[in-house]
Backbone bond lengths (Angstrom), bond angles and torsions (degrees), N, CA, C in turn:
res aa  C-N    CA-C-N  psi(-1)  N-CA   C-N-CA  omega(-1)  CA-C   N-CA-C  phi
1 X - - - 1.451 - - 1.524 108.14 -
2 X 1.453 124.90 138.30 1.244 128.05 167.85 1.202 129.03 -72.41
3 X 1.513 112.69 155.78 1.705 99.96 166.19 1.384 116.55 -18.79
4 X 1.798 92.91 -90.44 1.386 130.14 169.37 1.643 103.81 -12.90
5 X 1.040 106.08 -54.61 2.012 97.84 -170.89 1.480 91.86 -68.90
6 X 1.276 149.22 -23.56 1.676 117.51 -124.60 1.963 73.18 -122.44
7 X 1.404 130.18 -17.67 0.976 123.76 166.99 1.505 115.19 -77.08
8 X 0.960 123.81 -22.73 1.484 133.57 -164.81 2.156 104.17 -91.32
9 X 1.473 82.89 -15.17 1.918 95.76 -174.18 1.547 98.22 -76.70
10 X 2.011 111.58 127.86 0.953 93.62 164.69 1.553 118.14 -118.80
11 X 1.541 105.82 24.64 1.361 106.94 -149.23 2.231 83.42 -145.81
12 X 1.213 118.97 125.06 1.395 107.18 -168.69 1.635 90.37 -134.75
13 X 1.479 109.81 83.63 1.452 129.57 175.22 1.690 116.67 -59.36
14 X 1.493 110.37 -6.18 1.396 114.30 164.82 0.988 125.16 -67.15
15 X 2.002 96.12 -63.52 1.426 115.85 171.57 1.510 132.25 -52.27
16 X 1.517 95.80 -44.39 1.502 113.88 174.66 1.762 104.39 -42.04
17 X 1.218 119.40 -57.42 1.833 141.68 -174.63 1.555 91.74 -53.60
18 X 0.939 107.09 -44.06 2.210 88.71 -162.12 1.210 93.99 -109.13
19 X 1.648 145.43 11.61 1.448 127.52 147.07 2.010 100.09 -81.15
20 X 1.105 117.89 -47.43 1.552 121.35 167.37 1.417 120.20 -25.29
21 X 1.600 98.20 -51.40 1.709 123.78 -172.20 1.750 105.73 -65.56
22 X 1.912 98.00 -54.88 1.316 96.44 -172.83 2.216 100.34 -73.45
23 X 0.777 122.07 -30.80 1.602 126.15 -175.40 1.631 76.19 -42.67
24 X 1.016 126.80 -84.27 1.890 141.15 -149.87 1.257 93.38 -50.56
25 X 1.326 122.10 -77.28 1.403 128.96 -151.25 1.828 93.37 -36.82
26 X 1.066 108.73 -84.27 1.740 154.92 179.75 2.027 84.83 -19.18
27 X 0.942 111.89 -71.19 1.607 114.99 168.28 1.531 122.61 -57.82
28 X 1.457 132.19 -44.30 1.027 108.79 -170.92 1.512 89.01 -107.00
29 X 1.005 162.51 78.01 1.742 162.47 -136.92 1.560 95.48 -134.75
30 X 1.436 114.62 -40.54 1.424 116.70 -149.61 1.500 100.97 -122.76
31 X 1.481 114.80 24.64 1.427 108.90 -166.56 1.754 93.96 -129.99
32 X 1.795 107.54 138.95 1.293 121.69 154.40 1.407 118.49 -42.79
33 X 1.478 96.91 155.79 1.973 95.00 -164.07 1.681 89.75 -94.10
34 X 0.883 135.23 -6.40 1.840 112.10 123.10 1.006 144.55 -62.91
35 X 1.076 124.81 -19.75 1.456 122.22 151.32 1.272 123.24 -62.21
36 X 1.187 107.23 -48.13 1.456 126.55 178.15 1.564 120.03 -58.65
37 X 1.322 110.23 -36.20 1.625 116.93 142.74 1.184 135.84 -56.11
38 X 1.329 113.72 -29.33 1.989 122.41 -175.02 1.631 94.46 -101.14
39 X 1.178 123.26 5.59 1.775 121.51 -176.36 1.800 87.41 -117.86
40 X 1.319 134.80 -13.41 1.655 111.30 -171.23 1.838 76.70 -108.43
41 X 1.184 126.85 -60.19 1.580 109.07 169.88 1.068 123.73 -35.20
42 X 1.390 154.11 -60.01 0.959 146.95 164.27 1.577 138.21 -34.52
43 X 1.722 108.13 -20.79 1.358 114.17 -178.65 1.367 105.48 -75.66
44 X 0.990 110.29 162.67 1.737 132.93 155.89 1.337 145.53 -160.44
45 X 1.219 108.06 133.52 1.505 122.06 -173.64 1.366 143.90 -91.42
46 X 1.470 102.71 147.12 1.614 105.05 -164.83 1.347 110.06 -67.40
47 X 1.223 123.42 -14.90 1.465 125.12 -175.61 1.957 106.94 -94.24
48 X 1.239 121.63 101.21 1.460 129.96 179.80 1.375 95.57 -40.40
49 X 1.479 126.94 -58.73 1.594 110.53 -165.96 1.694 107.97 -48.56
50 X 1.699 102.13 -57.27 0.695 79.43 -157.30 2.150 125.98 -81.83
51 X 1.553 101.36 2.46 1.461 105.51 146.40 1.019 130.54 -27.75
52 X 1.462 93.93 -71.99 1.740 112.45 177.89 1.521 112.62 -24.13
53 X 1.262 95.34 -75.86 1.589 111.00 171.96 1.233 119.73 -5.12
54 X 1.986 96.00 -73.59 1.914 122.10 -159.41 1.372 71.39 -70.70
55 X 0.998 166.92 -80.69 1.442 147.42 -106.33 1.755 101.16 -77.54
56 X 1.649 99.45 -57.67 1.394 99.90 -161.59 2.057 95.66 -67.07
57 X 0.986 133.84 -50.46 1.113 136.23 155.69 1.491 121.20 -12.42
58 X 1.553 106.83 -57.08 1.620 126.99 169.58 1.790 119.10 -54.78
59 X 1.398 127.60 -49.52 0.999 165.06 60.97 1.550 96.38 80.68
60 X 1.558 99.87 -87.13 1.718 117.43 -157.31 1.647 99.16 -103.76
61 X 1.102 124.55 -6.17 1.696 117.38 154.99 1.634 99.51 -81.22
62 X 1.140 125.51 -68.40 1.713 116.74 -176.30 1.465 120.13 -42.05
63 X 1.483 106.90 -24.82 1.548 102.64 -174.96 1.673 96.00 -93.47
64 X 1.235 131.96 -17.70 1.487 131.33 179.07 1.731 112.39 -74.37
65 X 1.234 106.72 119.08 1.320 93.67 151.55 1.476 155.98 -22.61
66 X 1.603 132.53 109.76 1.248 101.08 -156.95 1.764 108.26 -102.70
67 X 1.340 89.51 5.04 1.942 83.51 164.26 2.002 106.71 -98.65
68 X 1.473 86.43 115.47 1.456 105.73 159.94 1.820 121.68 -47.77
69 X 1.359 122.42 -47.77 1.316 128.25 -153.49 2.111 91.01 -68.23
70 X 0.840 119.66 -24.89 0.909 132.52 -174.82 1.679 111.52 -53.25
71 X 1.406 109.36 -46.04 1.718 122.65 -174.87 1.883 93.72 -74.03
């Protein structure tokens, strides 16, 4: 990427991803990976698609079994 492009950038979808990453990490750090399941279920978004999504996502972990030894 050039100078010229990286001045012209107003939107830095890299950066944006690993402040997101560190927001999560940094919050759920100290939580059981059940917890950590009932804290990414629990979110929700202003964007319906992408609602849609967490829902159907939300959805098909609750209907799954949560003991593994089982498969």
């Amino acid at each position: 990427m050039t100078e010229d492009t990286r001045r012209r950038k107003k939107f830095d979808c890299v950066e944006f991803m690993r402040q997101a990453r560190a927001r999560i990490t940094a919050e759920t750090a100290n939580m059981t990976a059940e917890e950590r399941v009932e804290w990414f279920n629990s979110r929700r978004y202003s964007d319906p698609v992408l609602e849609a999504m967490a829902a159907r996502i939300r959805k098909s972990t609750q209907d799954r079994p949560t003991d593994s030894s089982d498969n």
